[in-house]
Structures are given as structure tokens and as C-alpha cells.
C-alpha positions as CSV (number, residue, x, y, z in Angstrom):
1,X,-18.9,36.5,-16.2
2,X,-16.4,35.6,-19.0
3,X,-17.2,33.9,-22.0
4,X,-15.4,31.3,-23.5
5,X,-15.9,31.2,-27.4
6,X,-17.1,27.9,-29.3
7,X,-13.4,27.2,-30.4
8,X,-11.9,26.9,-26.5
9,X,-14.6,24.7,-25.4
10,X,-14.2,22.7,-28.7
11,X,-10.3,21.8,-27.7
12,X,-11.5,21.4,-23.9
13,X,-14.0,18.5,-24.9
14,X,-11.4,16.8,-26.7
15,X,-9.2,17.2,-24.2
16,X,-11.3,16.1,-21.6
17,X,-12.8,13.0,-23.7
18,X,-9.1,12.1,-25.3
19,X,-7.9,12.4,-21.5
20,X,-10.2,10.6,-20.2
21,X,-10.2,7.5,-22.3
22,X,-6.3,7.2,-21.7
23,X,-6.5,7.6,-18.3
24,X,-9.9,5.0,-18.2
25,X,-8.0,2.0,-17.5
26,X,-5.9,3.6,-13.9
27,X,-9.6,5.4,-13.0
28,X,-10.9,1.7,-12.8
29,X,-7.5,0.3,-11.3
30,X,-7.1,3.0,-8.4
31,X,-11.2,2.8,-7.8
32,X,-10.9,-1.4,-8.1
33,X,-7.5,-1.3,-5.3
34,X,-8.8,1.4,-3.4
35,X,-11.8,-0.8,-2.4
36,X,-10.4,-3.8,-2.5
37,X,-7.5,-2.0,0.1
38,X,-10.2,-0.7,2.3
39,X,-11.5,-4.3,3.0
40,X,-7.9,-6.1,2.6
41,X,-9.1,-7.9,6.2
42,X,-12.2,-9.7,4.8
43,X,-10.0,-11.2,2.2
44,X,-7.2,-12.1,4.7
45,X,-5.0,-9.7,3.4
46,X,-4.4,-11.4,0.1
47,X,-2.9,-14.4,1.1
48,X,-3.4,-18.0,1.3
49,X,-1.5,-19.8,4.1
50,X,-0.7,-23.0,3.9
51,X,0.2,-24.6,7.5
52,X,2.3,-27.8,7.7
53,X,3.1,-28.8,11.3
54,X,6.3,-31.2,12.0
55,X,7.4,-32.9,15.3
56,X,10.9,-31.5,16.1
57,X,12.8,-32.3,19.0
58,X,11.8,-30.6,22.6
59,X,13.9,-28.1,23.6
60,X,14.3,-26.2,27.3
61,X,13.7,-22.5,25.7
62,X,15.5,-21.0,28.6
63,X,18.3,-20.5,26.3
64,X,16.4,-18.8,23.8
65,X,14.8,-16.9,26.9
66,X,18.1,-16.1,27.9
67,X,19.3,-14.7,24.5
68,X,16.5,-12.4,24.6
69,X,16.8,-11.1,28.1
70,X,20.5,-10.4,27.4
71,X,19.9,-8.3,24.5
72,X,16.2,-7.0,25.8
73,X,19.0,-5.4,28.8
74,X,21.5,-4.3,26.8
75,X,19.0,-1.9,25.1
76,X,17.2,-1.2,28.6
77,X,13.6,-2.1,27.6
78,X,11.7,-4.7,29.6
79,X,9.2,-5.7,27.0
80,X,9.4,-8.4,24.5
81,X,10.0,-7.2,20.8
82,X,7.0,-7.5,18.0
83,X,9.9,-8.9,15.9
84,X,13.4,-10.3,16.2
85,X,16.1,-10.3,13.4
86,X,18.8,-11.7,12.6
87,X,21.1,-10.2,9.8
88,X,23.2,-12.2,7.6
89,X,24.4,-13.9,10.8
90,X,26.5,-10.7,12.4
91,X,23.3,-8.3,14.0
92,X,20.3,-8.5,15.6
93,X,17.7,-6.6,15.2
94,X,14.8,-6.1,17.7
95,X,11.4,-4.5,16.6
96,X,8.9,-2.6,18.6
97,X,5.5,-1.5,17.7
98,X,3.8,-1.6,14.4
99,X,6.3,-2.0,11.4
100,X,9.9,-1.5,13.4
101,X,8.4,2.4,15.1
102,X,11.3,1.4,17.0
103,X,14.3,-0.7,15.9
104,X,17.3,-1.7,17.6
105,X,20.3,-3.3,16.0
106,X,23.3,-4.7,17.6
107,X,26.5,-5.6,16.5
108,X,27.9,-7.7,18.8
109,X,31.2,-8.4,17.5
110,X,31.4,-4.5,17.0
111,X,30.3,-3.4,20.2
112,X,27.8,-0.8,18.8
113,X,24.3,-0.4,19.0
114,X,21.7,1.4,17.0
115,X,18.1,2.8,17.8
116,X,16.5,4.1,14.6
117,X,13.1,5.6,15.8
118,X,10.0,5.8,12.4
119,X,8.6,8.9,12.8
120,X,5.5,10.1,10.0
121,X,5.9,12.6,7.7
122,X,2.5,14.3,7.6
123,X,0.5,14.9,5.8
124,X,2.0,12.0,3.8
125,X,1.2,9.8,6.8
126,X,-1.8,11.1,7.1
127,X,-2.7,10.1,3.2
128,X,-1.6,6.9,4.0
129,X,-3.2,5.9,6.6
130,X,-6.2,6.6,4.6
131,X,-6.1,3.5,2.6
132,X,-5.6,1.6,6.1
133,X,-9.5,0.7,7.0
134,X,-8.3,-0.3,10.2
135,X,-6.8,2.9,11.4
136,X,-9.6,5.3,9.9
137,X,-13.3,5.4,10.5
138,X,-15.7,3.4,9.5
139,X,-17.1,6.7,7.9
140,X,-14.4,7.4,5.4
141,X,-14.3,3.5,4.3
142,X,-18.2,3.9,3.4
143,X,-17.5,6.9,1.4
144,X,-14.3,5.7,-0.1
145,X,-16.0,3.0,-1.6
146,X,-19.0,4.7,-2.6
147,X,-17.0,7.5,-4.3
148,X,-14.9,4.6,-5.7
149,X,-17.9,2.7,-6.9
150,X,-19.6,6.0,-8.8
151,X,-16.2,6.8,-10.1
152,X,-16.2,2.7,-12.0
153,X,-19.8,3.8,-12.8
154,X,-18.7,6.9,-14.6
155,X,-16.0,5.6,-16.1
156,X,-17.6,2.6,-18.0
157,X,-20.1,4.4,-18.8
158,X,-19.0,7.3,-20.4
159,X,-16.7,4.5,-22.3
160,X,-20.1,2.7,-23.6
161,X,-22.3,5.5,-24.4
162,X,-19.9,7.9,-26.1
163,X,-19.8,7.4,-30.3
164,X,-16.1,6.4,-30.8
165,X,-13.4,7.3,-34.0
166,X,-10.6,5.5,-34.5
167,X,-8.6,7.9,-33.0
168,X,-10.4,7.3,-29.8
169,X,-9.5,3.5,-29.7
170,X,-6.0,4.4,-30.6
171,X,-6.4,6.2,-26.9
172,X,-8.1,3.8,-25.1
173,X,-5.1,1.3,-26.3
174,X,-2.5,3.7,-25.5
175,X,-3.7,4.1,-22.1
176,X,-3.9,0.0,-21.4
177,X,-0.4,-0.2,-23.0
178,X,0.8,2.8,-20.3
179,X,-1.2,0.7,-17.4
180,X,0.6,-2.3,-18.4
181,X,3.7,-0.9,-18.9
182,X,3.6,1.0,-15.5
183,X,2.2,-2.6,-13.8
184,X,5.4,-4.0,-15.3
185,X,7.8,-1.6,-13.7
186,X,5.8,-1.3,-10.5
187,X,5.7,-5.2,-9.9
């Protein structure tokens, strides 16, 4: 076994603690999401909704029935659509499955038609669907969280316990000023 002299191990510590204290504040942000993605049901997704109800006019919907069903044949599917569009007036856009898997858009006044089919890139997909409780096991979710929880554990800390220099609050600011900057730009 190799062994690495006083000096190495010296410029890995600092490293590793002048790393780490940059990198503090997106630990805690990926750990703080990651859980908070894992249960984004229990917090009804992260929205409010406010409902207002209004008395309109009734209307015979077998025009609206009949729009559909014209359209539903022209693309020779006999379900209804999760979603209908309408573009900027001129197409129309019919959705099926989760997310558009399957989109259709028509141009009327053109006479064309489009079917774009989603298929997943894996392992990308995969990855993704990993912060989606509801299409992973209950399994993962508990040790998401856990993992998630020991890493915010870890992270503060290592931030309270360690003696700090000045240098090493320069880096802790650095590394809030990135996460805010990259917050910024992301939002």
C-alpha cells in the first residue's frame, strides 16, 4: 500500500474543507428540494388555488363535442385527449398521455398534420423519474430522504464544529454569492 506523505494530505484537507464550505450552501439546497420533491403531493404541488365560480350562459356542448370528434377522426384515435390546444388561433393541438407522450397538431388552413411521439432518453429518464415519488418506490423515497437528511446533518455540522479563518468565511460567502447568482439565472 502507497503512502501519501504529510504535504499531499495537507493540500487534500484544504481542499476538501475549502470545497466543502463553498459548495455548503447547494449540499443543503439539493438535500432541502430533493425532499421537498419527493413529497411535492402532500404539499399540493406547490400551489395555492384559488377557485372563483361564475354563472355563464348554458350552452348545447354538442358543438364543442362535434369539434372534437371531427379532429379526434382526422387523426384516427377514438379516445378523448388529456389536453387540447389551441395555438395562436391557426393549430390545434391534441395531447395524449402524461405530458403530450403523444401530440398531434393540425393546421387546418394548411392541410397538414403532425404526430410528434416523447420517447425517454435513458438513463436520463431514468434519473429523472427518480425525483418523481409517484413513479418510484416507496423504498427509494425513504432512503432519498434519509440520505438527504444525514447529508443537512453533515453539512451543518461540519460548518459549526470546524475552527474557522477568515479565509474560510471569504468561502462560505463565495459559495452563497454562486447559489444566488446561479438561483438568479435559473429562475
Amino acid at each position: 500500500m502507497a503512502v501519501i506523505d504529510s504535504s499531499t494530505i495537507r493540500i487534500m484537507r484544504k481542499i476538501h474543507r475549502w470545497g466543502g464550505l463553498v459548495l455548503a450552501a447547494f449540499i443543503l439546497f439539493y438535500c432541502i428540494t430533493g425532499v421537498l420533491l419527493n413529497h411535492r403531493k402532500a404539499f399540493r404541488y406547490f400551489t395555492n388555488k384559488e377557485k372563483t365560480e361564475y354563472r355563464v350562459p348554458a350552452s348545447d356542448t354538442a358543438k364543442m363535442r362535434a369539434f372534437i370528434d371531427f379532429y379526434k377522426g382526422q387523426i384516427n384515435r377514438t379516445d378523448d385527449p388529456t389536453v387540447i390546444r389551441i395555438k395562436k388561433g391557426k393549430t390545434i393541438e391534441f395531447l395524449y398521455g402524461s405530458h403530450g407522450k403523444t401530440t398531434y397538431i393540425i393546421d387546418p388552413a394548411q392541410g397538414r398534420m403532425e404526430r410528434v411521439e416523447k420517447q425517454p432518453v435513458e438513463p436520463w429518464s431514468w434519473l429523472n423519474r427518480l425525483h418523481k415519488a409517484f413513479k418510484t418506490g416507496w423504498t427509494w423515497v425513504v432512503i432519498s430522504d434519509l440520505i438527504s437528511i444525514c447529508l443537512i446533518v453533515v453539512t451543518i455540522t461540519g460548518m459549526i464544529i470546524f475552527k474557522y479563518r477568515v479565509a474560510d468565511f471569504i468561502s462560505v460567502a463565495l459559495g452563497v454569492l454562486i447559489f444566488i447568482l446561479a438561483t438568479a439565472v435559473a429562475g
